[in-house]
N, C-alpha and C positions, 0 to 999 in steps of 0.2 A: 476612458479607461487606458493604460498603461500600456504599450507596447515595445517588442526590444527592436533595436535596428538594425539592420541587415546583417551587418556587423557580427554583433552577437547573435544573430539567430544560424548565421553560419557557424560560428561557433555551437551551441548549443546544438547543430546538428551534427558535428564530430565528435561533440561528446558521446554523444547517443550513441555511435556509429550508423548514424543514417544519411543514405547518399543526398547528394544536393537536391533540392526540389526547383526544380528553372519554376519562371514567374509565368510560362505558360500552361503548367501543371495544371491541372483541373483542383481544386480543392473540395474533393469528394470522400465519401465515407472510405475507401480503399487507403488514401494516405492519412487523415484520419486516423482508421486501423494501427496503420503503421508507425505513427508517430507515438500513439498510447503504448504499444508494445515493446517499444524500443525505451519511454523513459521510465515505463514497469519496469523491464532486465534491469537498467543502469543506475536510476536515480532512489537509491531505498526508500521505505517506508522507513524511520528511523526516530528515537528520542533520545540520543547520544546528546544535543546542547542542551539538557536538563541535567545532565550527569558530570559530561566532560567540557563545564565551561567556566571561566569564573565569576560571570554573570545570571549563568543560568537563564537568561533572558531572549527570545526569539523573537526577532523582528517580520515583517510579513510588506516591506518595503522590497516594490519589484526589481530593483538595484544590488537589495541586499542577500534577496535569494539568488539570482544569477551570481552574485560574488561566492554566497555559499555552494549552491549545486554544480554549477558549470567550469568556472576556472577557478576554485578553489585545489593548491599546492598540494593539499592534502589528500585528494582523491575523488570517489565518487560518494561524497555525502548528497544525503536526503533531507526529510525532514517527515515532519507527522501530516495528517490531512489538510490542512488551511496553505500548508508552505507548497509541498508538492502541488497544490491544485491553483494555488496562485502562478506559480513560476509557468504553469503546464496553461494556464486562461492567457498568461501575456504573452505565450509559445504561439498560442495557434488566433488570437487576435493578431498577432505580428505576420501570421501567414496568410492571413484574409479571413479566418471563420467569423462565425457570430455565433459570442461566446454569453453565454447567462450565468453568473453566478451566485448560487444560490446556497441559505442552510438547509444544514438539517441535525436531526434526533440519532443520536445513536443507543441502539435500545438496550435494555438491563442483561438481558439474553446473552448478549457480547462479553463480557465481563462473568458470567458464571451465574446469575439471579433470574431464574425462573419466576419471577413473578407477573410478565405482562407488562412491566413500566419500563418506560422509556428517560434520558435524561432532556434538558433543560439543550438549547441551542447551543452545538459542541462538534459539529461536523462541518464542513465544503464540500459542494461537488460543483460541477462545469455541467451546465449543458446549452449543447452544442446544434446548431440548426445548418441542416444539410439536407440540400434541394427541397426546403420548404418542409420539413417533418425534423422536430428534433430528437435527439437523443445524452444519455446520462453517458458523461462520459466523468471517471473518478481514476484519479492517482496515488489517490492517498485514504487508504484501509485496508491496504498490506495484503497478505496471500488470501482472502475470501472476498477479496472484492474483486469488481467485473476485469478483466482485463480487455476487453476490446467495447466500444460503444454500442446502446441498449436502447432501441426504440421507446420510444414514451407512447403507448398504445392501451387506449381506457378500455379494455375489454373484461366479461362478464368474470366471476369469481372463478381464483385461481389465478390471471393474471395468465402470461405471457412468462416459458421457459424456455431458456438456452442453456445448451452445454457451456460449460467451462472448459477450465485444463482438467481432460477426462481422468477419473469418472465424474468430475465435480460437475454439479446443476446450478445454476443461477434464474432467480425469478422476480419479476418486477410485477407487483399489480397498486391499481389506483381503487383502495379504499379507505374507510373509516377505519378509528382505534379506539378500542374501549372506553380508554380513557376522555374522547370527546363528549362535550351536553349535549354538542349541538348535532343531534344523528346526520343531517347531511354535509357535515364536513368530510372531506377528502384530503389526504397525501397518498403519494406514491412511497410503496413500501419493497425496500428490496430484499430481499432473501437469498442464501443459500443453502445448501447441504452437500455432502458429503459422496452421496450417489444416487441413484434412483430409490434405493429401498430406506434410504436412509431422513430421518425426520428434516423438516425446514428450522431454519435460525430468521429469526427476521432480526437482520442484522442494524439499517438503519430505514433512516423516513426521510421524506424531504418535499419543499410546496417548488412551484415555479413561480415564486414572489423572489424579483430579485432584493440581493443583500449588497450592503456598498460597503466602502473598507474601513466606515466606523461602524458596522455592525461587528465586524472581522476582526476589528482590535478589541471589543471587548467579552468575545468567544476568546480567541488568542489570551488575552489575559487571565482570566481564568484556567483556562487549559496548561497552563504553564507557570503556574503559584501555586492554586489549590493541592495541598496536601492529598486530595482526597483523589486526584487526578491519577488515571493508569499511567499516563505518560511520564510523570513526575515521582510513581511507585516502581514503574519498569522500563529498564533496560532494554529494547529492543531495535532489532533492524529485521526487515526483511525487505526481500525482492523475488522478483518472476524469473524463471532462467530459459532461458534462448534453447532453441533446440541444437544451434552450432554451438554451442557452449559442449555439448554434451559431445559432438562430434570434434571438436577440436582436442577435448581430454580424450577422447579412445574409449569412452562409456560404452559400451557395446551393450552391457545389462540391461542400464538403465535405456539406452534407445529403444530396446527392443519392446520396453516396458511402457512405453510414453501413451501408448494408443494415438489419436488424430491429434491431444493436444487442441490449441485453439489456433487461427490463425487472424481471429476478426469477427468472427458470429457469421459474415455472408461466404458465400457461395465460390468468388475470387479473388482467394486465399494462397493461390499458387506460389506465388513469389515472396509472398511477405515473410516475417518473420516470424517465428510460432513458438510463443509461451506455452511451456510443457512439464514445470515445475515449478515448487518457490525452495528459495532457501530463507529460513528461518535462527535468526539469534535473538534468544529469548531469557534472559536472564545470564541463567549458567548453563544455558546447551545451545549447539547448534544443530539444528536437524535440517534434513531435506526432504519435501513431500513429490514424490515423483510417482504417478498413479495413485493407484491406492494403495505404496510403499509409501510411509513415513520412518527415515533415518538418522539416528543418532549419531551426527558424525562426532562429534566433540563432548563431553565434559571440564567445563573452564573451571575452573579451581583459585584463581586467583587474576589479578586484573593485566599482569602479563600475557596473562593466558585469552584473555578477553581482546584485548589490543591485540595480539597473534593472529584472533578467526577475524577480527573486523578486516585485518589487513587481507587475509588469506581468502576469504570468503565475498566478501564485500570491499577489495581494491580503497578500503579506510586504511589512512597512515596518522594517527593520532602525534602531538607532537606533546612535551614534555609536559608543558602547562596545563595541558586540556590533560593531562595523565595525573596530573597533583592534583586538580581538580575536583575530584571525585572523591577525597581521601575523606572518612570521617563520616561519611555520606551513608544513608541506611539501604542503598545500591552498591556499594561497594563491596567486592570480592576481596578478601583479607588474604589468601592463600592458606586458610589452616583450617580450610573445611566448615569455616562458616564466614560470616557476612556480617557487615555492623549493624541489619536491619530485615534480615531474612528473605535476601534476596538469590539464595541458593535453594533450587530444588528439592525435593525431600526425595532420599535417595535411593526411597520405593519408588519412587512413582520414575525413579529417571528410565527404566528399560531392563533389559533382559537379552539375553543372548538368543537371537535365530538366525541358525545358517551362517555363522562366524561374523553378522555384524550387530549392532545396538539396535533396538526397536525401540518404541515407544509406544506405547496404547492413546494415551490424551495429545487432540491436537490443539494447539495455540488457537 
């Protein structure tokens, strides 16, 4: 498997802003920890080259996402789940882990369909084996996925729960799905919600059979043609935000608001870095979910206005090409209050005035 060289893995750590790790460092779930959380805040979750390219085309070549995520001129791009989580397996193979790459199902649930089904092989995760127990470590499924690593523990129903970025809950259990003949088949099924009183998502699934990277090109290729694809119908970026994020603006509000935040799932969390929000660009809004505050900072209106939050919000500097790019496209923001494909919000649903900022009721 693929590994970056010293080189670049120093690099890749000032990207992040993570301090150096000397080659005597233990490689234990604390750095681990910290490594997940720092390229959650930095590296989005993102489908910008479906929109802003004139290829349209995502490569999944370990060369070519260090070129994209890392020392890329233009800032801190991301990618969707297969590039984050490739770039993030040849990060911590290159530090000594032992990395599994495996699929999975991302379920109908996700996307708004109640109905119990699940799609066709369309997800990545990494797991990752530390002192001989492994666990789900994932970069790539945006603001409801895990932020810090999730023990793989086969226990009775219900599964195994962790806090999130409070109030949010995170749950893994190893069962069956309806949809199986064969009753004792098993995946691991991860979930979240919203708070305690609030119902479960079962967001996706996934086996410990690994996947090689001709499984991965032709998930990838689908994922990034198919018409029918969310990534290919929406616009989005998101990321985790730092709790010095908060402290470096003078947020006073929102610190006050963050509650414990996560800093890793365990126990020696002191130092590390603590994911205590995301930020959200979702079509034509930007919001920020901080507690169980979700905020409406922006209304985009046009693809100026778009290129503005990417830059402002997300450190994206878009460059002229990848701005023609888009034109024509049923993603594209027209600036006249509509969109060549309805890719603007309907402008009930966008919020409401409380307490002199934007709200929003639905989250991404």
């Amino acid at each position: 498997m693929a590994v970056y060289s010293p080189s670049q893995l120093t690099q890749y750590l000032n990207h992040i802003s993570h301090p150096p790790i000397p080659s005597s460092a233990p490689r234990d779930l604390s750095l681990l920890s910290s490594l997940q959380t720092r390229q959650l805040c930095t590296i989005p979750f993102e489908s910008l080259s479906l929109h802003y390219s004139p290829t349209r085309l995502i490569s999944l070549s370990p060369h070519a996402l260090f070129a994209k995520m890392v020392t890329n001129p233009a800032g801190r791009r991301g990618g969707y789940c297969m590039e984050n989580n490739a770039l993030f397996g040849c990060v911590l193979r290159g530090f000594g882990y032992e990395v599994l790459s495996v699929g999975g199902r991302v379920s109908h649930e996700t996307t708004g369909r109640r109905d119990g089904g699940w799609d066709g092989w369309n997800h990545m995760v990494n797991l990752v084996r530390v002192e001989g127990r492994r666990y789900l470590v994932d970069v790539g499924f945006g603001g409801d996925g895990p932020c810090f690593p999730i023990p793989l523990e086969r226990r009775g129903e219900g599964g195994v729960v962790f806090e999130g970025v409070a109030p949010q809950e995170l749950r893994l259990e190893w069962k069956s799905l309806p949809k199986h003949t064969d009753p004792e088949q098993r995946v691991w099924v991860y979930s979240h919600r919203e708070n305690r009183i609030a119902r479960w998502v079962e967001a996706y699934c996934f086996t410990e059979v690994e996947f090689f990277a001709e499984d991965f090109a032709i998930m990838n290729m689908s994922t990034m043609t198919l018409r029918e694809s969310y990534f290919v119908q929406t616009v989005l970026a998101q990321r985790f935000v730092l709790e010095e994020e908060l402290v470096e603006e003078g947020d006073l509000e929102d610190q006050a608001n963050i509650g414990q935040g996560t800093s890793g799932g365990t126990n020696d969390g002191e130092n590390r870095p603590r994911a205590v929000g995301v930020m959200i660009l979702h079509k034509d809004l930007v919001k920020r979910r901080m507690a169980d505050k979700v905020e409406v900072l922006t209304v985009l209106e046009s693809e100026a206005d778009r290129a503005a939050a990417l830059k402002k919000y997300f450190s994206i500097e878009l460059g002229e090409e990848e701005l023609r790019a888009i034109r024509d496209l049923p993603t594209e923001l027209r600036g006249d209050g509509g969109s060549a494909g309805g890719e603007n919000t309907d402008r009930v649903q966008r919020g409401f005035k409380v307490n002199g900022a934007r709200k929003i009721e639905e989250k991404v």
